[in-house]
NURO-428429 format. One record per residue: x, y, z of N, C-alpha, C in turn; residue number from 1. Coordinates in Angstrom, 3 decimals, always signed. Example, Ala and Ser with C-alpha at 12.3 -4.5 7.8 and 13.67 -1.06 7.14 Angstrom:
REM NURO-428429
n.c1: +13.190 n.c2: -5.690 n.c3: +7.800 ca.c1: +12.300 ca.c2: -4.500 ca.c3: +7.800 c.c1: +13.200 c.c2: -3.300 c.c3: +7.800 pos: 1
n.c1: +12.850 n.c2: -2.250 n.c3: +7.080 ca.c1: +13.670 ca.c2: -1.060 ca.c3: +7.140 c.c1: +12.900 c.c2: +0.030 c.c3: +7.870 pos: 2
END
This chain:
REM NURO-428429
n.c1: +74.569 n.c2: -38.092 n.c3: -34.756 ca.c1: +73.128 ca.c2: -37.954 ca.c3: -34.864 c.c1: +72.707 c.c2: -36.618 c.c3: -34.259 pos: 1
n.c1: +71.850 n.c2: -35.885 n.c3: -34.752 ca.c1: +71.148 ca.c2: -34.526 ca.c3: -34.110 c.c1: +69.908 c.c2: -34.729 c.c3: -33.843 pos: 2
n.c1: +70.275 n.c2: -34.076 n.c3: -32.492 ca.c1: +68.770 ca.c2: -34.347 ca.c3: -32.079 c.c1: +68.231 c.c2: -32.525 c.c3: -31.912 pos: 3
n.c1: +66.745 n.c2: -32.827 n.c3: -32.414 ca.c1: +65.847 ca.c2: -32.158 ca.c3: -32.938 c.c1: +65.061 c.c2: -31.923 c.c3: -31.840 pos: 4
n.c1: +64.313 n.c2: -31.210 n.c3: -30.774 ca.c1: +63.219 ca.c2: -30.623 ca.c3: -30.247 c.c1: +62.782 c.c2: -29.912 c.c3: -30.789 pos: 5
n.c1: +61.107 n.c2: -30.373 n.c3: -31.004 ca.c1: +60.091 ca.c2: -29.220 ca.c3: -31.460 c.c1: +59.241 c.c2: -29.085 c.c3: -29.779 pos: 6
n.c1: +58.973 n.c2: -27.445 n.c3: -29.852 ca.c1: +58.779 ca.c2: -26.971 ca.c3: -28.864 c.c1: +57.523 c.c2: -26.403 c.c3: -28.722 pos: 7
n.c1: +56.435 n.c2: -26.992 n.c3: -28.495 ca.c1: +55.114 ca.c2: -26.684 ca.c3: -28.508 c.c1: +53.782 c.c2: -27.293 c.c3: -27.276 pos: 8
n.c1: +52.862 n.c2: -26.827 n.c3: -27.707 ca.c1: +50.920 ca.c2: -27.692 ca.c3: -27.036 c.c1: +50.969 c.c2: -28.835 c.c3: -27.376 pos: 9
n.c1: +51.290 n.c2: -29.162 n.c3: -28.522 ca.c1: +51.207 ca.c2: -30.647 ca.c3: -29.550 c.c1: +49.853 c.c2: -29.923 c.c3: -30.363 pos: 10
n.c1: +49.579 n.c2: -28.702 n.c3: -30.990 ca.c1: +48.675 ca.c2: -27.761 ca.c3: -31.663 c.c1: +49.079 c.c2: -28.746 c.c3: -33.508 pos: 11
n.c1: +48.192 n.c2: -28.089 n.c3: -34.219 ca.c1: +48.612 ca.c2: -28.953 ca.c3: -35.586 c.c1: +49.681 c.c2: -28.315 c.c3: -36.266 pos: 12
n.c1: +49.905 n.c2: -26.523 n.c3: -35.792 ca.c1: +51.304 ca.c2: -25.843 ca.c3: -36.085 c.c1: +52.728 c.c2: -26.790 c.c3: -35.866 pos: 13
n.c1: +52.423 n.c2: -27.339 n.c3: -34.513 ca.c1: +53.537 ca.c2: -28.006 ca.c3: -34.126 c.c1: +53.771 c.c2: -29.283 c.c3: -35.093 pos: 14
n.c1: +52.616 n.c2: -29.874 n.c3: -34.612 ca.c1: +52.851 ca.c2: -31.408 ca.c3: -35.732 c.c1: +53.438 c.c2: -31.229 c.c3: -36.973 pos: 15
n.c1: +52.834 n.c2: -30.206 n.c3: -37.384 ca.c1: +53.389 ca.c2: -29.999 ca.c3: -38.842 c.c1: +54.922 c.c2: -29.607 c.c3: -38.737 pos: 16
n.c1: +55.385 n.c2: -28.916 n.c3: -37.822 ca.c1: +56.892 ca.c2: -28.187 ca.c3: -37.389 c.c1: +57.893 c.c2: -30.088 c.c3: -37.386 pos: 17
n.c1: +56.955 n.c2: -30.826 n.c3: -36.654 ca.c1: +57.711 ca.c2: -31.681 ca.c3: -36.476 c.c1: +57.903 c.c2: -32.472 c.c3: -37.728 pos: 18
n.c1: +57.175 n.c2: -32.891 n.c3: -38.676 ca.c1: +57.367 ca.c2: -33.504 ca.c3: -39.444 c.c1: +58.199 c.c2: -32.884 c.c3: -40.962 pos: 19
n.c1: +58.105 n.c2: -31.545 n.c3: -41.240 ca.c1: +58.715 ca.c2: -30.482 ca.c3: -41.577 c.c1: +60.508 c.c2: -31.081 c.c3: -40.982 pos: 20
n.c1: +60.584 n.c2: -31.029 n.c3: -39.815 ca.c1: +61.895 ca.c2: -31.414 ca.c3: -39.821 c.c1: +62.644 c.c2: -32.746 c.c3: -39.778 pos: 21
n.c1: +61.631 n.c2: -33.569 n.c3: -39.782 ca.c1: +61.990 ca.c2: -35.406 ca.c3: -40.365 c.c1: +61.873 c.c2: -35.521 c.c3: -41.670 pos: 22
n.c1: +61.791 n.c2: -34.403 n.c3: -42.409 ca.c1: +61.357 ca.c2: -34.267 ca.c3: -43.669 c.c1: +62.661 c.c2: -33.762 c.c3: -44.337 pos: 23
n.c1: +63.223 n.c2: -32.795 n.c3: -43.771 ca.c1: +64.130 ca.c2: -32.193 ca.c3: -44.010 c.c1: +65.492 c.c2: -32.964 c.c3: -43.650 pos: 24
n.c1: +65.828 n.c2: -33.618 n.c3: -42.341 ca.c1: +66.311 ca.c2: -34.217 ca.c3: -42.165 c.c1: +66.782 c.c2: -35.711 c.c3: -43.249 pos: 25
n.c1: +65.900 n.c2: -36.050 n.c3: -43.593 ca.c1: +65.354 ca.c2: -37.525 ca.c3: -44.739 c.c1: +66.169 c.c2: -37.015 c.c3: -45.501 pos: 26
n.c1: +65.264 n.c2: -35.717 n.c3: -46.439 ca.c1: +65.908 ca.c2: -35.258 ca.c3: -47.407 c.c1: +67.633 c.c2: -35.086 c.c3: -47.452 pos: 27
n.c1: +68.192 n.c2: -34.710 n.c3: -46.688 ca.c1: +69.594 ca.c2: -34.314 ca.c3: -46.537 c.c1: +70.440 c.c2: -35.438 c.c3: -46.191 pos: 28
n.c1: +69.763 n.c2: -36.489 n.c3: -45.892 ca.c1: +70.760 ca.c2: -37.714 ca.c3: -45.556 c.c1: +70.836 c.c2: -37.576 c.c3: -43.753 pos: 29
n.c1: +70.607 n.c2: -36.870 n.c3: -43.454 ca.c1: +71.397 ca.c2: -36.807 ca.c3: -41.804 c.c1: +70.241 c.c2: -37.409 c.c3: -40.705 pos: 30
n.c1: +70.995 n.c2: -38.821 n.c3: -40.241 ca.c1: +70.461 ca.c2: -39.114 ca.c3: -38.541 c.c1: +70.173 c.c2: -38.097 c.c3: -37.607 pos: 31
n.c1: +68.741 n.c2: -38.041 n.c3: -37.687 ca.c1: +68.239 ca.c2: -37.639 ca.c3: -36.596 c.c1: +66.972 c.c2: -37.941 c.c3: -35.542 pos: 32
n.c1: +67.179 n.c2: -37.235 n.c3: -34.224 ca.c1: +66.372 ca.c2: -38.133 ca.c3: -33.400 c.c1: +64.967 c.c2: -36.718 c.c3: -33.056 pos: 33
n.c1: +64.287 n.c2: -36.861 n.c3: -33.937 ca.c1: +63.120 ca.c2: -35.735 ca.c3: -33.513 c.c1: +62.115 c.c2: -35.840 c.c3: -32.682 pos: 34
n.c1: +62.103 n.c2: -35.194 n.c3: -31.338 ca.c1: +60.760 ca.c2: -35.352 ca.c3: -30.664 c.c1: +59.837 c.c2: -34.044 c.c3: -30.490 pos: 35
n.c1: +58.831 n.c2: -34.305 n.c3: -29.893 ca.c1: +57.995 ca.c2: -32.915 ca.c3: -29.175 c.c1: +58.170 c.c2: -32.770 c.c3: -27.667 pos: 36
n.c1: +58.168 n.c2: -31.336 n.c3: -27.681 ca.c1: +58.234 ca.c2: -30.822 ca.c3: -26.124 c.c1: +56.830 c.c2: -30.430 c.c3: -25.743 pos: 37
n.c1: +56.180 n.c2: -30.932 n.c3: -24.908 ca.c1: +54.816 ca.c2: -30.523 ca.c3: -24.845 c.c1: +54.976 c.c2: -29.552 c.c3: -23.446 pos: 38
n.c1: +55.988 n.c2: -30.112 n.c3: -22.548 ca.c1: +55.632 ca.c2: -29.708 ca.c3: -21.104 c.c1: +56.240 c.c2: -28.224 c.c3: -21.034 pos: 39
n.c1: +55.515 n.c2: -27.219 n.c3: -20.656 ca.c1: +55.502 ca.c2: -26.057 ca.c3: -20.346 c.c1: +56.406 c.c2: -25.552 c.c3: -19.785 pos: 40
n.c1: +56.735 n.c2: -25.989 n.c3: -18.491 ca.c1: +58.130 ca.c2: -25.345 ca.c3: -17.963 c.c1: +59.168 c.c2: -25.855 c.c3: -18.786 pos: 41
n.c1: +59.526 n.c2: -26.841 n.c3: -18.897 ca.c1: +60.697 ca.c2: -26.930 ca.c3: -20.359 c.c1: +60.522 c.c2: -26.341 c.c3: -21.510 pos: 42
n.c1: +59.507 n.c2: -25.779 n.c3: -22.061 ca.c1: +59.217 ca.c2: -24.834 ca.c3: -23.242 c.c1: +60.046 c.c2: -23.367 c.c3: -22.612 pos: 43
n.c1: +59.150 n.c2: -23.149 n.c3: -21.487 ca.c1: +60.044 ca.c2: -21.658 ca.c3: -20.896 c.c1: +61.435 c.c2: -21.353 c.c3: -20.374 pos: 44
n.c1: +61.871 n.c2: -23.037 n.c3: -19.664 ca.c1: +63.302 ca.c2: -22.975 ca.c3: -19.563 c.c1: +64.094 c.c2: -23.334 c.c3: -21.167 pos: 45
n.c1: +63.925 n.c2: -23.463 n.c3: -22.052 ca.c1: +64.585 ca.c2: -23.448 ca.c3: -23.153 c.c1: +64.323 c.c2: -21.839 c.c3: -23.901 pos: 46
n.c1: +63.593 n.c2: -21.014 n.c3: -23.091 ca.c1: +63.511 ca.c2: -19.469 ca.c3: -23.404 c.c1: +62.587 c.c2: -19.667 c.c3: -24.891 pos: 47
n.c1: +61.941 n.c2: -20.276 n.c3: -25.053 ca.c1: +60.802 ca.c2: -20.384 ca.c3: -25.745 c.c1: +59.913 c.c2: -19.064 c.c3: -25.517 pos: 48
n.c1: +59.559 n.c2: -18.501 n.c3: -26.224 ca.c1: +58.479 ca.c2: -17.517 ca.c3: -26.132 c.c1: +57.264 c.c2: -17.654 c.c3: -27.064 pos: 49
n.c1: +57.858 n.c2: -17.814 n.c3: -28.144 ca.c1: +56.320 ca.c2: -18.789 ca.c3: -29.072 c.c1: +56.654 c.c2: -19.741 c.c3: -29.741 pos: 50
n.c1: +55.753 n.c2: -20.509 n.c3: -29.811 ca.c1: +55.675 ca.c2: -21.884 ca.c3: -30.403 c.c1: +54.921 c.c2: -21.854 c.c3: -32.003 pos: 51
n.c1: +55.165 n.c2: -22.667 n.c3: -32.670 ca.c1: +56.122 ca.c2: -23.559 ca.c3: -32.573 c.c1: +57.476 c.c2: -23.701 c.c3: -32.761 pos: 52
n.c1: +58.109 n.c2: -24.004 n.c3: -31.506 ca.c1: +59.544 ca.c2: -23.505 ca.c3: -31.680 c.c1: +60.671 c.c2: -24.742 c.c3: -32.159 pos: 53
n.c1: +61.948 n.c2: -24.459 n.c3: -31.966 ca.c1: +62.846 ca.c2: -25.354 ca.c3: -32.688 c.c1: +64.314 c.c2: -25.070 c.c3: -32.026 pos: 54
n.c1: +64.620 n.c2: -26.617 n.c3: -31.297 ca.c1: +65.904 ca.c2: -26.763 ca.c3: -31.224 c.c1: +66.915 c.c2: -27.855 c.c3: -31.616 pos: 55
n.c1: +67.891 n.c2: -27.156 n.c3: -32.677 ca.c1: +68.840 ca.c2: -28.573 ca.c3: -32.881 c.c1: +70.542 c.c2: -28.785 c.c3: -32.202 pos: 56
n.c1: +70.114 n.c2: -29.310 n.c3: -31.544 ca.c1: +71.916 ca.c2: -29.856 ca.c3: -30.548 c.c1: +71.646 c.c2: -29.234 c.c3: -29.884 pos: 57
n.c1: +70.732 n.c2: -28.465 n.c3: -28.879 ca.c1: +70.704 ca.c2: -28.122 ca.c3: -27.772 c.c1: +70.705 c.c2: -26.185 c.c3: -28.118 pos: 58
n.c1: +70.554 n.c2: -25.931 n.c3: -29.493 ca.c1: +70.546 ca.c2: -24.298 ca.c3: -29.922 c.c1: +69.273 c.c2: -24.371 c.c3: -30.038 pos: 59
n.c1: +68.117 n.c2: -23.224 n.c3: -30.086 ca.c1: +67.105 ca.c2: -22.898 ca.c3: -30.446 c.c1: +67.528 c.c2: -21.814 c.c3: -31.372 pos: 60
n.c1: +66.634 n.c2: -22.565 n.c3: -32.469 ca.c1: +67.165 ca.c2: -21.661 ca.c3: -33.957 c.c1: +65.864 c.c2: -21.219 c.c3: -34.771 pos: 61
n.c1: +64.363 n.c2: -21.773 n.c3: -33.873 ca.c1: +63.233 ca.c2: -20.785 ca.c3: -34.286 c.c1: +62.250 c.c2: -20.703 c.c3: -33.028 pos: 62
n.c1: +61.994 n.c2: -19.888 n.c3: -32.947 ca.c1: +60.540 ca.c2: -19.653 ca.c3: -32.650 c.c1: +59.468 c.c2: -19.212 c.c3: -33.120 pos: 63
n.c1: +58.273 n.c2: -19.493 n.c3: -33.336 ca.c1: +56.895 ca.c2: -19.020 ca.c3: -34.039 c.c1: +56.585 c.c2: -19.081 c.c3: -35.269 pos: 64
n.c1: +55.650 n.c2: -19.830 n.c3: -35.610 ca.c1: +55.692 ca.c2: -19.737 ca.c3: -37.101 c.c1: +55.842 c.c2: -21.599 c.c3: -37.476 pos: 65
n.c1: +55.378 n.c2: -21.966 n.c3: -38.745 ca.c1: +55.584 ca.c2: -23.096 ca.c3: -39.229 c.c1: +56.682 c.c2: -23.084 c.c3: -40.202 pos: 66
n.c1: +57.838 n.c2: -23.357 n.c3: -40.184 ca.c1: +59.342 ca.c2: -22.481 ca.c3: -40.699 c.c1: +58.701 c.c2: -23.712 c.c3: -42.045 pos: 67
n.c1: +59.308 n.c2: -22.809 n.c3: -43.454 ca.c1: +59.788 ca.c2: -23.895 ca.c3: -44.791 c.c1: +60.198 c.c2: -24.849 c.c3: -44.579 pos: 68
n.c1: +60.188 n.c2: -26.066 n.c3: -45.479 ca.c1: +61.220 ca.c2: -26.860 ca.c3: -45.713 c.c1: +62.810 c.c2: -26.443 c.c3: -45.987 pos: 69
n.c1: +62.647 n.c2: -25.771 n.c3: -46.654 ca.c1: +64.298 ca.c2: -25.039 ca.c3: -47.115 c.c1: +64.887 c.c2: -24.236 c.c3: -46.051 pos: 70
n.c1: +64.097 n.c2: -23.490 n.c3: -44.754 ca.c1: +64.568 ca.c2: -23.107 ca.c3: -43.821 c.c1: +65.027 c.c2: -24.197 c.c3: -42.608 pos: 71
n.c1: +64.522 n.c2: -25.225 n.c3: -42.797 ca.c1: +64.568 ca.c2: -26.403 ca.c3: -42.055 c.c1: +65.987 c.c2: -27.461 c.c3: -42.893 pos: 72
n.c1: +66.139 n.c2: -27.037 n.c3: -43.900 ca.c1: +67.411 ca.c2: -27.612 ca.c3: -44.449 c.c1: +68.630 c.c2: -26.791 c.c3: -44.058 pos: 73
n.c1: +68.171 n.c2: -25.613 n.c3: -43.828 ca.c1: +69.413 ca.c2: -24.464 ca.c3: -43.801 c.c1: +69.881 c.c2: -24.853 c.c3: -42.526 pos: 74
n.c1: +69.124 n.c2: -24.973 n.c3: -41.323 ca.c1: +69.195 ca.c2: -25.121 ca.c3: -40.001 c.c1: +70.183 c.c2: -26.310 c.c3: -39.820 pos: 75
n.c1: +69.719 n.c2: -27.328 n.c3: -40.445 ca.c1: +69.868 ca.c2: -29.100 ca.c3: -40.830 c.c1: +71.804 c.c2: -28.837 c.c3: -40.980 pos: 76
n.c1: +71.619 n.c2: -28.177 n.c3: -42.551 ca.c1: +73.337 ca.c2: -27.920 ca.c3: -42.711 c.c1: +74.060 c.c2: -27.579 c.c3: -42.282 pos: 77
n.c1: +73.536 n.c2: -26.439 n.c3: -41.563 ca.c1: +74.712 ca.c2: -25.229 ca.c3: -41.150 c.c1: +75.625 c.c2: -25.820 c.c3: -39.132 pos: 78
END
């Protein structure tokens, strides 16, 4: 199973980031456990610099921006 952190305020950028990747996830077949990071010092200790950000298995593989679906599959596969 992969687990998913979205890294944000809980802003509607984020919401959307999060569901964007239960979306993507669905789509591809693959268990995953997606939550939100709201709390601030864990945004900055995961070296977050803008939100809405993205980590899967413990990599951060975006920051800023509401990423595609298809960029959210690429992430998903690779």
């Amino acid at each position: 199973m992969k687990e998913i952190i979205v890294y944000g305020s809980g802003c509607a950028n984020c919401d959307k980031t999060e569901q964007i990747m239960k979306a993507a996830a669905e789509k591809l077949g693959i268990e995953a456990n997606v939550r939100k990071e709201t709390d601030y010092a864990k945004i900055a200790m995961a070296g977050v610099v803008r939100t809405p950000a993205v980590a899967i298995d413990g990599k951060l593989v975006h920051s800023g921006g509401v990423p595609d679906l298809e960029k959210a599959e690429a992430w998903l596969a690779g």
